[in-house]
Structure formats: structure tokens, C-alpha cells
GULOBA-385738 format. One record per residue: x, y, z of N, C-alpha, C, CB in turn. Coordinates in steps of 0.2 Angstrom, whole numbers, plus 5000, padded with zeros to 4 digits. Glycine has a CB too. Layout:
XYZXYZXYZXYZ ...
//
This chain:
485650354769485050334766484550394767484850274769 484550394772483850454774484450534772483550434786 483750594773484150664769484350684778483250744763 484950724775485250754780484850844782486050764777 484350854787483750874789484350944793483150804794 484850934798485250974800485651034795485750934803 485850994787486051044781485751094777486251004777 484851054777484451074776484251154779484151024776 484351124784484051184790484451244790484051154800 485051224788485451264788485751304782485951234791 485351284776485351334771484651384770485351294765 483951354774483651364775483851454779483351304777 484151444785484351504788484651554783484651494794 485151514780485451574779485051604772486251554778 484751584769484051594764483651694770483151474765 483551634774482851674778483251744781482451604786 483851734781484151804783484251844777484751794786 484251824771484251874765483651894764484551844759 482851904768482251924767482351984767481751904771 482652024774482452094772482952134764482552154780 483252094763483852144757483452124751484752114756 483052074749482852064746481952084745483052024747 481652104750481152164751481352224750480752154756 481852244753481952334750482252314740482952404757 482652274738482852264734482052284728483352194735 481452224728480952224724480552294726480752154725 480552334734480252384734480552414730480052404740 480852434728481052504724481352474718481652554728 481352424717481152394710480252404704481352304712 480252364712479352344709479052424710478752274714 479152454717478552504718478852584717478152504728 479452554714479852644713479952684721479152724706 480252644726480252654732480952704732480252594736 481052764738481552764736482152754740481652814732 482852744741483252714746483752754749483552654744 483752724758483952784761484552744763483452814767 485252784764485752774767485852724771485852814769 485152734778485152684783485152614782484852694786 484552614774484252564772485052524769483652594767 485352574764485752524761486352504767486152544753 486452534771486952524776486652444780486752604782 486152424781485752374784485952334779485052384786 485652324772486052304770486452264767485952304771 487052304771487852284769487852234775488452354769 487452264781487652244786487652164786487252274790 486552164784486552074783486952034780486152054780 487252044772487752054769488452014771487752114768 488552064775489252044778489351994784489352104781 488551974786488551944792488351884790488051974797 488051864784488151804780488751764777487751814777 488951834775489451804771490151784779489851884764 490051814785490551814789490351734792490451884795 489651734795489251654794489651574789488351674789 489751604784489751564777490551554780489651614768 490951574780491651584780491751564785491851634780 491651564792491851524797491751444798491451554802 492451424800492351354800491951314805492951334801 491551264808491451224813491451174812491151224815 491551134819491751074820491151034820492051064826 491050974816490550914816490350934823490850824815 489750934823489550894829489350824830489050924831 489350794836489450724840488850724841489950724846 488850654839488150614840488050604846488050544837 487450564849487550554855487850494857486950554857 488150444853488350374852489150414854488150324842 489350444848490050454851490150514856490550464845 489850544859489750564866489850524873488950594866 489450454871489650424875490250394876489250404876 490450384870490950334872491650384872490950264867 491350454872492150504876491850504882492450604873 
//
């Protein structure tokens, strides 16, 4: 019934970690910036650390109801 607030949060992050690829992306779009190795090296990095994020499985976590009764 009520929104799942834990799913939310959690697309939220993975959003908020694409900020910097997406500010060098519009700086040298929008201001004719221009881009340095390090810069695209970073990121691939982010990049890779989301996509590595995304791909890993995990386990539900346990309410506190069925906590207690293991």
C-alpha cells in the first residue's frame, strides 16, 4: 500500500553518482571545455563502479519482526 522509500533511495544514489560524468559531459558540450585524459579516465571509472553496483546481487534484508523470530 504505502511506496517502497528503501527502492527509491536506492535509485536516487545511483542517479547522484552519475553528477560528476554528467557535469564534464555538459562542460565541454555547453562551454567548449576541453577534456583531459584524467578526466575521461574518472569517468570510466564512475561508470564502471555503477555498472559493478548494478550487477551485484543482494540479499533482502530482514525486518525487524523476522529478526526476531530467528
Amino acid at each position: 500500500m504505502g511506496m517502497d522509500f528503501r527502492n527509491q533511495m536506492g535509485n536516487t544514489t545511483r542517479f547522484s553518482n552519475l553528477i560528476p560524468v554528467y557535469t564534464i559531459r555538459f562542460a565541454f558540450w555547453l562551454l567548449d571545455e576541453s577534456l583531459t585524459s584524467s578526466q575521461l579516465m574518472a569517468c570510466g571509472l564512475i561508470l564502471s563502479g555503477v555498472v559493478l553496483g548494478q550487477s551485484r546481487r543482494r540479499k533482502a534484508p530482514l525486518n525487524a519482526a523476522q529478526e526476531a523470530v530467528e
